[in-house]
N, C-alpha and C positions, 0 to 999 in steps of 0.2 A: 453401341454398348459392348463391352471387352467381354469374354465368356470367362474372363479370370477374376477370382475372388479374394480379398484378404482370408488369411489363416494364420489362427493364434500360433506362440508360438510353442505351447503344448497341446497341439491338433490329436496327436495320435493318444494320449495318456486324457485328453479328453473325449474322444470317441471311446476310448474303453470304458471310460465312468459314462454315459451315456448309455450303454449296452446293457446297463445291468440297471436300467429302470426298464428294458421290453417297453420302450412306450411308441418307437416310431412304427407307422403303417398302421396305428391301433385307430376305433372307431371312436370317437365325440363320448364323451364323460358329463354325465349332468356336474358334477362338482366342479370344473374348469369352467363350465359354461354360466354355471350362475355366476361365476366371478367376473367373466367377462362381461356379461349382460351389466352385473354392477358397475363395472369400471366406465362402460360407453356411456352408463346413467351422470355418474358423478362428474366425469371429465363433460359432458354434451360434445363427444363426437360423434361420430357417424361411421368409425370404425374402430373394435377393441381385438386383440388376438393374442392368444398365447402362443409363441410358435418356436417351434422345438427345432435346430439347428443340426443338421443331419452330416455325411460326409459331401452329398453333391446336391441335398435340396432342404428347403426347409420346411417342414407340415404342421399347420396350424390345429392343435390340439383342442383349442376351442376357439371360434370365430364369432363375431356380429360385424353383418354389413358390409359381408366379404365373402361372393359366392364361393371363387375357388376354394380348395381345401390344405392350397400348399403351392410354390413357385420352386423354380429353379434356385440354387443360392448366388449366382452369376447376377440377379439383380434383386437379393433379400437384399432389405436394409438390414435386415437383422443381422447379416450377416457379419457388418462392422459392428454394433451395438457388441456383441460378445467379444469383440478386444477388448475392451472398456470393463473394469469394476464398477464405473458412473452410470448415470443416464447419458444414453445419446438422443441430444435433442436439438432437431431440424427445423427450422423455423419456416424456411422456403425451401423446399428440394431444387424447384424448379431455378433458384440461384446459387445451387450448391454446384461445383465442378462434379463430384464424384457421382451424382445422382439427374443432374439437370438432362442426359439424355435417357435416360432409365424409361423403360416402357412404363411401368407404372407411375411416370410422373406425364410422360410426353402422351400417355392415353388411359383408358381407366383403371382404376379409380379415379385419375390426374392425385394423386399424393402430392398435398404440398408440404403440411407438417407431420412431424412424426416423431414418437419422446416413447424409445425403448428403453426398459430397465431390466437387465441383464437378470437371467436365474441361475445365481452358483448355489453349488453341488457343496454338499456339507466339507468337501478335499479343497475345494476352491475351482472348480473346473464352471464354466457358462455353459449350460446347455441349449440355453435358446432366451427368450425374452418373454418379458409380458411388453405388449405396447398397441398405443391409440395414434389413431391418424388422422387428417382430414382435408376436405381438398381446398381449403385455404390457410393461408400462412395464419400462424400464430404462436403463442409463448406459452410458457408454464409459470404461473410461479414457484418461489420455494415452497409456499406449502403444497398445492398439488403435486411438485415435485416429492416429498417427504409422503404424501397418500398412496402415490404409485407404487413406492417403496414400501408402505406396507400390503397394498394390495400383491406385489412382487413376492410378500415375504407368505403369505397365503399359500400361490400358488407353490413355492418353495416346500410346505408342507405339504401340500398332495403331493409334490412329487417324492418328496422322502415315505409316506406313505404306500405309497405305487412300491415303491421299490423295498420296503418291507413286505409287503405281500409278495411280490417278486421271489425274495431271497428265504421266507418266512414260510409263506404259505397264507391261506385265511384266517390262523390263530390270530394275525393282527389285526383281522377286518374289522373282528366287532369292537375292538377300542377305538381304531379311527372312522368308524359308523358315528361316535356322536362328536357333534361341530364341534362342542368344548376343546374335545384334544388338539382342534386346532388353533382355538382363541388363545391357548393355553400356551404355544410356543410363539405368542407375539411377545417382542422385547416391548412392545407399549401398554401402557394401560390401558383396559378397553373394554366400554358398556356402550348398551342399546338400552335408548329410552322409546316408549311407544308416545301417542299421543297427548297421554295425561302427566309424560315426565315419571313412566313408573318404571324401574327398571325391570330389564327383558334378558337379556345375555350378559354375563359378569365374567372375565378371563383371571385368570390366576394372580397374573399384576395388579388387576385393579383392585384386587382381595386384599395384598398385602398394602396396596397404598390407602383404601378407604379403612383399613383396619376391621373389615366387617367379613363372615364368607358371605358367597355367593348367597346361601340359605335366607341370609337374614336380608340379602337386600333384592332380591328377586321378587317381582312382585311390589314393591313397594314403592311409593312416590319418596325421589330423591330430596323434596323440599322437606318432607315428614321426616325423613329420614336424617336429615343436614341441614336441621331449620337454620342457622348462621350463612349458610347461602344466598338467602332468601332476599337478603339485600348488596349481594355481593356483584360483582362483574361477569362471574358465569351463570346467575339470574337470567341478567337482562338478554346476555351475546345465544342463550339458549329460547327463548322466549322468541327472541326475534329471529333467528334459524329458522324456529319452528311456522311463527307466522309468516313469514316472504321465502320460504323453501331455500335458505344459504348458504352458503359453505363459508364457517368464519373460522379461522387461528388467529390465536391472542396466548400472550404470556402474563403471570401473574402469580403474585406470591400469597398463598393460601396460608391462615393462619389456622387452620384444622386440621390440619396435616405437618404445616412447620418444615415447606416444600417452595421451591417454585417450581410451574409446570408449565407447560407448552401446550397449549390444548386446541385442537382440531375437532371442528363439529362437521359433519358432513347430514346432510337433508335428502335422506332417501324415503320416496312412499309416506308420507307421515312420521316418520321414524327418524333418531336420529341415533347415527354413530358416534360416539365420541372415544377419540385417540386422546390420553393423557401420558405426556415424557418431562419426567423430572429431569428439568435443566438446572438444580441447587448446583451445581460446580460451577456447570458453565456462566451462568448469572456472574458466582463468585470471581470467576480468575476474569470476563469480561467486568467488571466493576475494578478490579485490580489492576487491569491495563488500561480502563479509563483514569482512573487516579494516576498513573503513570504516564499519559499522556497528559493530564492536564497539568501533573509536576514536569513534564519537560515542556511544554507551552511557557509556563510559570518562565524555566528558568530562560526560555529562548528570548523570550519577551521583555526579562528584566536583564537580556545582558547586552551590557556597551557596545560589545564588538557586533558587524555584522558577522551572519551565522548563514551560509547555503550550503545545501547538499545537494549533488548530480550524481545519477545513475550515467552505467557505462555508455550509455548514449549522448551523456553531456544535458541528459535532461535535468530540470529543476524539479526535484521532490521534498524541498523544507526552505522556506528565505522566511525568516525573521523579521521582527518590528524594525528593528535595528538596521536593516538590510532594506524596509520599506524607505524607510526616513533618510537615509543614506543617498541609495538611487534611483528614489522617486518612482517605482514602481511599487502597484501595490501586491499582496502575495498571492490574490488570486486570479489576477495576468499574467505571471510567470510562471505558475504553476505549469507542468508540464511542457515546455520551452524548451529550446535547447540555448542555456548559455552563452556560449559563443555571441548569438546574435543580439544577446542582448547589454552585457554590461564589459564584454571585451572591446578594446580599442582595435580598429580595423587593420593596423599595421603590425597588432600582437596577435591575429586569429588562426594566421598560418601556422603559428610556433604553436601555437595552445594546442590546434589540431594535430600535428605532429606529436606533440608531447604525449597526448592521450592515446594515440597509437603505439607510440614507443613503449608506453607502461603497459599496455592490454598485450603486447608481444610478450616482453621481456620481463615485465612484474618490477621494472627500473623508472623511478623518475627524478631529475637531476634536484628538482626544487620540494620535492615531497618528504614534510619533515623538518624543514626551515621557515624563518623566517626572511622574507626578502619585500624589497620594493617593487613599486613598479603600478602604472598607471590605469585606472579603469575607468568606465565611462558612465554616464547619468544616462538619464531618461531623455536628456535635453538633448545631449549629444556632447555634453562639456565634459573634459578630458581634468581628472583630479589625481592626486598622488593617496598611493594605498600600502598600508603594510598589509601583507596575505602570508598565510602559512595554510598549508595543504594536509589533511590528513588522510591517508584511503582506509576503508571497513569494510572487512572481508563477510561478506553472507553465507549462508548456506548453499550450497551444490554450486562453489564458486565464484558468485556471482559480487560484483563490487560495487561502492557507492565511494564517492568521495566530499568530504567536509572542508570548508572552504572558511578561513577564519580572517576576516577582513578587517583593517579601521581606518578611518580617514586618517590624512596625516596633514590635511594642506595647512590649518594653522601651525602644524610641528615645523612647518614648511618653511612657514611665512616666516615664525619665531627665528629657525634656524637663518633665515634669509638678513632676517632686521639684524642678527649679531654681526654675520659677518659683514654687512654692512657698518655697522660702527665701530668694529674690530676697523677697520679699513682706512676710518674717516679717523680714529683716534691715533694709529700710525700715519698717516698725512700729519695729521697736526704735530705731532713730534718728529715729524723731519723738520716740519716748516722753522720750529722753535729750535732746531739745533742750528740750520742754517743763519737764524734770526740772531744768535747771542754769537757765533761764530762771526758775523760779519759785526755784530758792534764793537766785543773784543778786540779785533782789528783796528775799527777806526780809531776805537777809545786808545789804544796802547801805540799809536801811531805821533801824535804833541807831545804825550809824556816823552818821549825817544826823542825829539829838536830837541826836549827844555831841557833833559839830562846833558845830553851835545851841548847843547850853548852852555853850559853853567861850566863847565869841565872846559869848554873853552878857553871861559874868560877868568877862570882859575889857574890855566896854565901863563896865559897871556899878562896875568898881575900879581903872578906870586909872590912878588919883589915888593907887590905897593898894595899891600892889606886894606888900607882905606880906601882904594876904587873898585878893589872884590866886593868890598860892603856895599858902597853906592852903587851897583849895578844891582847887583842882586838882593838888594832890601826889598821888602813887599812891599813899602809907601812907593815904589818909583814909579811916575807914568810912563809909561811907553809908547811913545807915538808921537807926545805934546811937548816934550822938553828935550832940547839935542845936547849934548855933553858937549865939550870943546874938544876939540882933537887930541890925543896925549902927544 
């Protein structure tokens, strides 16, 4: 394991904002530690820490399930966790490069998963993390991911806390002495119901979305309070939290409020927490890109031409009905594919692959923006003629797609084929008929020329004796069966 560690790249401007919370080398805080005791409860791991991000170590401000009190930062996880504005979350250490020989994965605790969520500093600086661990792989989901995050945003406030007293003195003690001030600066909405569903803790959001203060619902059963719930979907999803001890999140649109919310129940102690975030936009603008997805579906689906789109990898991310029925692939075989192997002809894949280089170089492609011919392949393997035009779509932070506008042409093919075909066979026949009256002409105007000859003959030969011009040349005369006498 390297003794060298990542470092942000405002290390030193975050070591100053660090300094002025006085919090590293300090003794265990009951306030840090019930949060972590909560956090181990809700996540069921077997280890929860807050741990503060130092210049060359890191000290766990509060711990469960982890004797030491702080490691080197040479093999903190945390250590990475604070580049990240996200969660860093490890599913297997023991399969990760950066961590797989790490003493605490290769011996104990044996850490296998681990899901840091970073504490920034109101400037924007990490100080360190809140984070759970445990010595088998596993996941989060989004909603525990989203609980972390508020349980993150808690500790957030002690430490802005800390560091008022810090800078202040103890005039600020006794306002951050009671818990509200700090229910008070969660961006969620958020109550604690006991046993009987009576409300226990009310934070300032939840005042303004139940439309009640704290005063009047403190104390008081939420069903008495909100009888219209009472057969609603946060009934039942609370009801049964409450009897099998569960952590549920559900979305739903509240007509008492005139809201949709996002609501997180977590089952602590008999007790339940509930986190409420009004998602009314997000609902709205995802409802408006489903409409828009299902209008471009529509239009992909009712149009003629085949329709694919490939990322710069040449992969298939959109083929069409049109594209289905064409070449016999359906679209959720091709989905993520790389093209080339599927509908290019084997003797075109070289130029295709070149070409797709040429343009991710140059930003040049000879065919992109035309319309041109040229052959693609079926499912079968049979080779058909296509008209394609190319379009590319430039994305965000450069990134490219290209649309692919295809149609069969083989009947245009065929059609084109049958004309010149009979374009072909119709000048044959008009030679053959010039040839044809050209040689009868001939034969025909070949006796007319004797008989003219002979007649002009036997005109010059009797010009003298009119009456044997006549007997020759009368039309009663036979020819062949009567001989004249000699003159």
């Amino acid at each position: 394991m390297s003794n060298v560690f990542p470092v942000p790249s405002n290390e030193h401007e975050r070591l100053l904002a660090l300094d002025r919370y006085a919090i590293l080398d300090t003794e265990p805080e009951a306030e840090y530690n019930r949060i972590v005791e909560l956090v181990r409860t809700v996540f069921d791991v077997p280890i929860a820490l807050i741990s503060i991000v130092g210049a060359e170590t890191q000290q766990f401000k509060a711990r469960c399930g982890l004797g030491v009190r702080g490691t080197g930062r040479d093999i903190a996880f945390c250590a990475h966790a604070i580049l990240e504005a996200e969660p860093t979350i490890i599913e297997d250490a023991s399969a990760d490069p950066r961590f797989m020989d790490n003493p605490l994965v290769t011996g104990e605790p044996f850490i296998r998963f681990y899901a840091g969520m970073p504490l920034i500093s109101p400037e924007g600086y990490a100080l360190g993390t809140l984070c759970v661990c445990d010595s088998r792989p596993r996941t989060l989901t989004p909603a525990q991911v989203e609980t972390l995050r508020e349980f993150a945003e808690l500790v957030n406030h002690e430490l802005a806390r800390r560091r008022d007293r810090v800078q202040h003195g103890d005039k600020v003690h006794a306002l951050y002495e009671d818990p509200r001030v700090i229910l008070d600066g969660m961006s969620d909405a958020f109550f604690v119901l006991d046993r009987d569903f009576r409300f226990r803790h009310v934070n300032a959001q939840a005042e303004k979305l139940l439309k009640l203060d704290r005063g009047a619902l403190e104390g008081k059963s939420i069903w008495s309070t909100f009888p219209e719930l009472i057969q609603s979907v946060l009934h039942d999803k609370l009801v049964k939290a409450h009897a099998e001890h569960l952590d549920l999140e559900f979305e739903q649109f509240f007509e008492t409020w005139h809201v949709w919310l996002r609501v997180r129940i977590l089952s602590v102690e008999n007790e339940l927490s509930v986190f409420l975030s009004e998602i009314t936009n997000q609902v709205k603008k995802s409802q408006a890109l489903r409409d828009s997805e299902a209008l471009k579906s529509a239009i992909l689906d009712a149009a003629f031409d085949c329709i694919i789109t490939i990322d710069e990898e040449a992969r298939i991310i959109e083929f069409n009905t049109a594209a289905e029925r064409t070449f016999g692939f359906s679209r959720h075989e091709v989905l993520g594919r790389v093209l080339t192997d599927l509908i290019i002809p084997h003797h075109f894949r070289d130029a295709h692959t070149r070409g797709m280089e040429h343009y991710m170089r140059t930003g040049e492609g000879p065919v992109l923006g035309r319309r041109i011919e040229i052959s693609a392949l079926r499912h079968d393997n049979t080779e058909f003629p296509v008209e394609l035009a190319i379009s590319p779509i430039l994305l965000e932070n450069n990134r490219r797609l290209f649309t692919a506008y295809l149609r069969d042409i083989t009947q245009r093919k065929e059609a084109e084929q049958a004309l010149r075909e009979a374009l072909d066979k119709e000048r044959k026949l008009g030679e053959m008929k010039s040839r044809f009256v050209a040689q009868a002409s001939h034969e025909f105007r070949t006796p007319l020329s004797m008989i003219r000859s002979s007649a002009q003959l036997i005109k010059r030969v009797y010009q003298n004796e009119p009456e044997k011009t006549i007997k020759y040349l009368r039309p009663d005369r036979e020819w062949g069966h009567q001989h004249d006498p000699a003159p």
